[in-house]
C-alpha positions, 0 to 999 in steps of 0.5 A, a space after each residue: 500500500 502506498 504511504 499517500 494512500 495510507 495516510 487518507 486510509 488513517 484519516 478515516 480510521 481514527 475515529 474508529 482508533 479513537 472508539 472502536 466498540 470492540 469486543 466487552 471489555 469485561 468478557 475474560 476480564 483478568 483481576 487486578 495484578 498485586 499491589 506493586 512498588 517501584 522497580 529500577 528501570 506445534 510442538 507446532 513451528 507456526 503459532 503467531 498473533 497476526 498483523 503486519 507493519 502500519 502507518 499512520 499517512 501525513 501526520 506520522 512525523 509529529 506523532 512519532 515525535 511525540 511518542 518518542 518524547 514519551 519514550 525517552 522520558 521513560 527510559 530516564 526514569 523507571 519504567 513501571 511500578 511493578 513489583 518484583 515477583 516469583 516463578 511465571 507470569 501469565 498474559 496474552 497477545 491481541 491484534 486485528 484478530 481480536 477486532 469485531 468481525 469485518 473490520 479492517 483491510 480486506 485481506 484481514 478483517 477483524 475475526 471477534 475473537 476473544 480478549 484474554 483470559 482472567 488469567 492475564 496478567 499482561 497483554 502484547 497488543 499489535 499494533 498492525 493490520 496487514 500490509 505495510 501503513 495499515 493500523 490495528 482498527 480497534 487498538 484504542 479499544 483494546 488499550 482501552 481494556 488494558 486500561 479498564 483491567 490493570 494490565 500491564 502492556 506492551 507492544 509487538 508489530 509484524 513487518 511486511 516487505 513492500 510493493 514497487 509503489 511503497 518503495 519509490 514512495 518510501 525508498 529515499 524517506 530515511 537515514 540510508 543511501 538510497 542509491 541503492 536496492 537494499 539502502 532503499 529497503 532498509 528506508 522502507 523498514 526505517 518508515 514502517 517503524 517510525 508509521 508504528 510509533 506513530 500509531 501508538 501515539 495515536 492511542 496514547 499507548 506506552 510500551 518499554 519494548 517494541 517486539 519485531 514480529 518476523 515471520 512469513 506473511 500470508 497474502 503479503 509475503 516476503 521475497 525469496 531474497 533473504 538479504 533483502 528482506 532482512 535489509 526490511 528488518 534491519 531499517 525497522 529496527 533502527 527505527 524503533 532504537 533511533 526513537 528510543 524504544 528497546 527492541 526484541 524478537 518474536 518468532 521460531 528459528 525455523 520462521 525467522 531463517 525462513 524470511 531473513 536466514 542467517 540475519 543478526 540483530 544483534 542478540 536482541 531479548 527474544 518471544 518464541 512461539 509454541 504454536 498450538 500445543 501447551 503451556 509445558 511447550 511454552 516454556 520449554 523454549 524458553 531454553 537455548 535449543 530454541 534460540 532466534 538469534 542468540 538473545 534473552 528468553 523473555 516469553 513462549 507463547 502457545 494458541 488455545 482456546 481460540 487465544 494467543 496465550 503467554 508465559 514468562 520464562 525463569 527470571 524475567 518476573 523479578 523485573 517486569 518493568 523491563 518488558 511492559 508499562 503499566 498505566 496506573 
């Protein structure tokens, strides 16, 4: 989709962004986390929350300033006053999936499925809606019941590689050479991120951490050519860290290999899906024979019940201000 285009699509949307009327915000309604003080700072390979990189049109400049604003202050300052805990923590992740049904692009209308169970205690919403500059429709309802419910939040986005349109649009937009194919790419990424960051401005959501989702992408795929497409990732990235926000990962090693191969970002905090299988499934990938690409184990996720459902791995409870924001 092209940017121009997308910036009329975002117009139109935001009111829906705005109040959206998803899904009861008291259906599978979690308790209250526990009182907290302030902290410092299949065996399925194809379990994932769908969704894919957006943009907010014309006026993504401003917000993602201000969104960076937000996040640079919280980044000088501790990020949450969750309390250190033991042992695991349970959560969900919610997209465009969770939308009422028919909303959205053509190719991904909202599903209506369920919001998380009682159990969550956080929650990854998504902030993407298909290809490239398509927001989450109902992502101000849902961060709306994060609210209503106390959970703590964070954020995860599907990247997508674009079209011939949206790179000669995109292509020379950012902090690479675009004299070249793969600097022109790494633009692309860079726009998307910065298209993200400007949704969440939209809605007011805060997150420590941007989850970079990695997979292939049903009706928007990849290309077959790997260094392109992991020059895609590389630019989105950066345009997360450039913004101030932490970056990680979330996919399988087979998934991940299979759009960008042997591509490395670094070692970055990694959310490895289970797909439709258990808990017990979960949380065995927490360990290292189910490494992305060498980074920190933070959250397996596995599908059931018709939900994206999520557990901690060993250890990351003791500082949960470091993955989620918790507004009140």
């Amino acid at each position: 989709m092209r940017r121009g285009a997308a910036g009329v699509v975002l117009l139109a949307l935001l009111p829906a962004l705005a109040a959206c009327g998803g899904s009861d915000p008291n259906a599978g309604a979690p308790p209250r986390p526990p009182a907290s003080s302030q902290t410092t700072a299949s065996p399925s390979d194809d379990g994932r929350p769908a969704g894919d990189a957006g943009d907010p049109g014309d006026g993504a400049s401003d917000l993602a300033k201000l969104a960076e604003e937000a996040a640079r202050a919280a980044s000088e300052t501790a990020t949450s006053n969750i309390a250190p805990r033991d042992g695991d923590v349970l959560g969900g992740d919610v997209s465009w999936p969770q939308c009422p049904k028919g909303m959205g692009i053509p190719e991904k209308k909202g599903l209506g499925l369920p919001m998380p169970l009682p159990s969550a205690e956080y929650v990854v919403l998504g902030l993407t809606n298909g290809p490239g500059f398509t927001p989450n429709p109902c992502l101000a309802d849902q961060v709306q019941w994060a609210k209503d419910n106390d959970v703590l939040v964070a954020v995860y986005a599907v990247s997508s590689y674009p079209d011939a349109a949206t790179l000669a649009d995109e292509g020379a937009n950012g902090p690479y050479d675009a004299s070249t194919k793969l600097g022109q790419l790494k633009n692309v990424g860079y726009a998307q991120a910065r298209f993200n960051i400007g949704t969440m401005a939209v809605v007011g959501l805060l997150s420590p951490i941007v989850w970079i989702d990695v997979e292939p992408v049903p009706v928007f795929e990849w290309s077959k050519d790997l260094r392109a497409n992991a020059a895609v990732i590389e630019g989105v990235a950066r345009g997360y860290v450039d913004a101030g926000f932490r970056i990680g990962v979330y996919s399988t090693p087979s998934l991940y290999q299979r759009v960008v191969g042997d591509f490395d970002l670094g070692g970055v905090p990694e959310w490895r899906a289970a797909g439709q299988t258990s808990k017990a499934e979960a949380l065995h990938r927490c360990g290292d024979d189910w490494s992305i690409q060498g980074g920190r184990a933070v959250m397996g996720q596995w599908v059931e019940q018709r939900r994206d459902l999520n557990v901690t791995c060993p250890g990351i409870a003791a500082d949960l201000g470091q993955w989620f924001h918790r507004f009140t």
